[in-house]
Residue, then its C-alpha position, 0 to 999 in steps of 0.5 A: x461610529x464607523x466600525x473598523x473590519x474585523x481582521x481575518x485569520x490567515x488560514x481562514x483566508x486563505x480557505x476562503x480563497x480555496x473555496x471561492x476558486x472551487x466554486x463553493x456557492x454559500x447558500x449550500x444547504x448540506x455536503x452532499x451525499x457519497x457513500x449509502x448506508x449499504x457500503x459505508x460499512x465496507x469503506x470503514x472496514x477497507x479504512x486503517x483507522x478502523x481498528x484504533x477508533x474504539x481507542x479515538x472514541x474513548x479519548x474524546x468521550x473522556x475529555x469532550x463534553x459527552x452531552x454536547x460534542x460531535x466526534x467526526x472520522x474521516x477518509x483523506x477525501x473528507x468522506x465522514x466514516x464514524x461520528x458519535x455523539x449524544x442525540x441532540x447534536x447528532x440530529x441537528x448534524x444530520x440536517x446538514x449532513x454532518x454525518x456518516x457517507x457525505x463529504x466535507x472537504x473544502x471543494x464540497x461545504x467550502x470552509x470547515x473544520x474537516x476541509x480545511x485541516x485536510x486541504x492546509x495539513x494541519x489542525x484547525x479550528x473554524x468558528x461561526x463566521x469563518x464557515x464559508x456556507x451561511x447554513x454553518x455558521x451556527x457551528x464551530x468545529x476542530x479538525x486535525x489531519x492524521x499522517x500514515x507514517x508508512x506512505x507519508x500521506x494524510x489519510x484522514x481527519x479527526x474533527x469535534x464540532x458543536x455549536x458555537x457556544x459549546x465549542x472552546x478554541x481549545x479543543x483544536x489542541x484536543x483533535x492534535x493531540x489525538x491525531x498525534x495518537x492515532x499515528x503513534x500506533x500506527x507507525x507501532x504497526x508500521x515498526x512491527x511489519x518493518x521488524x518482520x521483513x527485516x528479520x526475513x529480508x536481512x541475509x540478503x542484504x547482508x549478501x551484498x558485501x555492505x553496499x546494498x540497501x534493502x527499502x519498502x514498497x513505499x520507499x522508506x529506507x528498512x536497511x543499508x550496508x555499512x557502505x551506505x552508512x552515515x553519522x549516526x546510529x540508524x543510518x539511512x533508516x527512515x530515509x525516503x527514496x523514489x519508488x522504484x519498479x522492478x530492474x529499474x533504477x534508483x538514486x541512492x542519497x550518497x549519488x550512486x545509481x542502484x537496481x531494484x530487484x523485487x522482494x515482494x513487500x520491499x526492493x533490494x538494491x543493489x548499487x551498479x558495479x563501479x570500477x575498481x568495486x566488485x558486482x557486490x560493493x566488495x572492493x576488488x583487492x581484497x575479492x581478488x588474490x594477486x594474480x587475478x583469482x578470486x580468492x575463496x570467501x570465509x563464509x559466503x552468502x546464500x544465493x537469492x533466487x527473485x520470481x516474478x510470475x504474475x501476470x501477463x508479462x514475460x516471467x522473468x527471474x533474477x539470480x543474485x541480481x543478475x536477469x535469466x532467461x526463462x523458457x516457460x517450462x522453466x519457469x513452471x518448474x522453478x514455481x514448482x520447486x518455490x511452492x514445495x521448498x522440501x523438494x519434489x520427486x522426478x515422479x512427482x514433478x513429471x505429474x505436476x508438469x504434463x499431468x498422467x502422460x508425464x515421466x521422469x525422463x521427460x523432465x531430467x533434460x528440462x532440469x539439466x538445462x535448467x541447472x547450467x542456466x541457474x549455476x547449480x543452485x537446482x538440487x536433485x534427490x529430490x529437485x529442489x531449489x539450494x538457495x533462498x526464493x523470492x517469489x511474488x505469488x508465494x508473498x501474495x498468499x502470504x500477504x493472503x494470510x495476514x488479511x493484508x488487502x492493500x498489499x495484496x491488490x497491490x502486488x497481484x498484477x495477473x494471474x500465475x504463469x497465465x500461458x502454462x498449461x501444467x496441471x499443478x501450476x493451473x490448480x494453483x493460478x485458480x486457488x490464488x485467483x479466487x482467494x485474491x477476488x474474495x478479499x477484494x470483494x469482501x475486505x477491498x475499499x475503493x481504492x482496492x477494487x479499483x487495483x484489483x479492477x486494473x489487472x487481466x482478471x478484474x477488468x472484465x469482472x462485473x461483480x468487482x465493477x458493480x461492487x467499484x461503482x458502487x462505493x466511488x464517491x459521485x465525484x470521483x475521476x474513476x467513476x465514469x471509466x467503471x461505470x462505462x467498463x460495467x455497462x459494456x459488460x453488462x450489456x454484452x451479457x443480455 
């Protein structure tokens, strides 16, 4: 009797297809190893799954067979980062390396449960057979992909595994489910923070007439003027857009074109002036009185001064939108006044700029002239700044304080004003460059150090390379440019 194939499932086929391609051999006898047990800690700790994988372990210890069941977390590359489970299973797990630093994604072990769920984006289950590697097929194991409802992207995997008698099918709807949890709370966090900027970023959008939108670093909509709305009670909230770079442009849903102007944790943008329409979105017949005189506004919207003063870029500042031109001196002093919202005496801002030589007739020229640039809005009596400050190193001590890494990396381009050398602005760009190296040397996963290692002052940090080189995967396209940066570096100092 000729026994008819056994019909493969399609997500399995398709696996296998994928493994084939990536040259999986199956005779591999374990997934190889990437993180050491000395920075496997630093890799969870840098992870945004960290801090809800009490909760993870809870729920499966709960429902899973405790004296069976292997609970497995990992990273968007199918590095394993937490496993639990009862000594048994975890001594058989060790020996083919389904454990804590090696990597399981479908390229490395071809066909599993961690691999597959995060090559496919959805949550598997692989049994016996179906595992391309023959060592595997005395396992079976479900994975279920988990989303960062922030950036849209799949940042890990959530897998039980057993051998193949211990394991039901069912369990895949177990994995789901906690997948499911896992982004519940994290997009709780993500509505919090959003709550958060609005509330801080809400008056500036209002100021635009009902034309702008207000978006996250991500792109994702926060919100939009009544110009920008459409059926429904959110509008464009939720929404996803290009990101955008500072004073460049983006496509807004509804056609139009609109500049992006920085906020630090988000952009504002501010639809291009159309014919007929004010700068601001407000239509022309009623900004205008009949005889062409703008007519007073009921209760006008306090100005918005944006400062962007890291790194090695010209400084540049935009009032309302509108691009101004900035001496270096002149941006010393608006940092100066972001710094000290209360306002600083003409004594006080004359040591802070030229140190004990300096005196208060040598800044009222420099404030004058930069008073007629930035129409008023610098104060006096004590100077300070009449209108509402963005700047992007007071939003990176900000982000400081709240252990934010990835934002911090992310928005710290270089040091503060690094051509000036006024007393107060140097004592400020070295605090702020410590604290920023500290975080990303204590706190920072890979893909933190590698930012921070991409701006002026970590490219020649050795410590922050070392620290890269160390915790990159083997396999990782960065590596040989960190490791060639480090030794040239290292070797320079013998």
């Amino acid at each position: 009797m000729v026994r008819k194939p056994v019909a493969v499932r399609p997500p399995i086929s398709e696996s296998w297809r994928r493994s084939r391609d990536a040259g999986v051999d199956v005779d591999v006898r374990a997934a190889p190893l990437v993180y050491d047990r000395d920075v496997i800690a630093d890799a969870r700790g840098a992870h945004p799954l960290d801090r809800h994988v009490p909760m993870l372990e809870e729920l499966l210890r709960g429902v899973a067979d405790e004296t069976e069941h292997l609970m497995v977390i990992t990273d968007d590359a199918g590095h394993v980062l937490w496993t639990q489970g009862p000594p048994a299973a975890r001594r058989a797990a060790d020996a083919i390396g389904l454990t804590d630093g090696f990597r399981w994604s479908e390229d490395a072990v071809g066909t599993n449960g961690i691999g597959t769920a995060l090559a496919s984006g959805r949550a598997e289950f692989v049994y016996a057979a179906e595992h391309v590697a023959h060592i595997l097929h005395g396992w079976s194991c479900a994975g279920a992909p988990i989303t960062d409802p922030d950036s849209g992207r799949v940042i890990g995997c959530i897998d039980v595994s057993a051998t193949v008698d211990a394991l039901h099918p069912a369990t895949v709807a177990l994995v789901a489910a906690a997948a499911r949890l896992a982004e519940a709370r994290l997009e709780n966090e993500m509505r919090q923070r959003d709550e958060r900027l609005r509330d801080r970023l809400l008056p500036h959008l209002r100021g635009l007439g009902g034309s702008g939108v207000l978006i996250t670093a991500t792109g994702r909509v926060l919100a939009a003027g009544p110009d920008a709305a459409v059926p429904g009670p959110a509008g464009w909230r939720g929404l996803r857009l290009a990101v955008p770079e500072a004073g460049g442009t983006v496509k807004l849903p509804d056609g139009r074109t609109a500049v992006a102007e920085p906020l630090g944790e988000a952009f504002l943008l501010r639809p291009a002036a159309v014919p007929g329409r004010a700068a601001g979105g407000e239509p022309l017949r009623s900004a205008l009185r009949p005889g062409g005189r703008r007519a007073a506004a009921a209760a006008p919207a306090r100005r918005l001064l944006t400062l962007s003063f890291l790194g090695d870029g010209r400084p540049q500042a935009r009032l309302d939108g509108r691009p101004v031109p900035l001496t270096l001196r002149h941006a010393e002093i608006l940092a100066l006044l972001a710094l000290h919202p209360r306002g600083l005496s003409g004594d006080r801002l004359a040591l802070y700029l030229y140190g004990d030589d300096g005196s208060p007739a040598t800044v009222r020229p420099e404030i004058h002239r930069l008073r007629e640039r930035l129409d008023g809005v610098v104060r006096a009596r004590p100077y300070r700044l009449g209108c509402a400050v963005e700047a992007d190193f007071l939003t990176v001590r900000r982000l400081l304080d709240d252990g934010d890494v990835a934002g911090v990396v992310r928005l710290y381009t270089g040091e503060l004003l690094p051509g000036s050398d006024a007393p107060a602005i140097r004592d400020e760009r070295d605090e702020l460059a410590v604290l920023v190296r500290r975080q990303a040397l204590d706190r920072g996963g890979a893909d933190a150090l590698w930012t921070y290692a991409q701006t002026e002052p970590g490219r020649d940090d050795l410590e922050a390379l070392e620290r890269l080189r160390a915790v990159l995967p083997p396999d990782d396209p960065r590596l040989p440019a960190v490791a060639s940066r480090s030794d040239r570096l290292l070797h320079g100092r013998l």
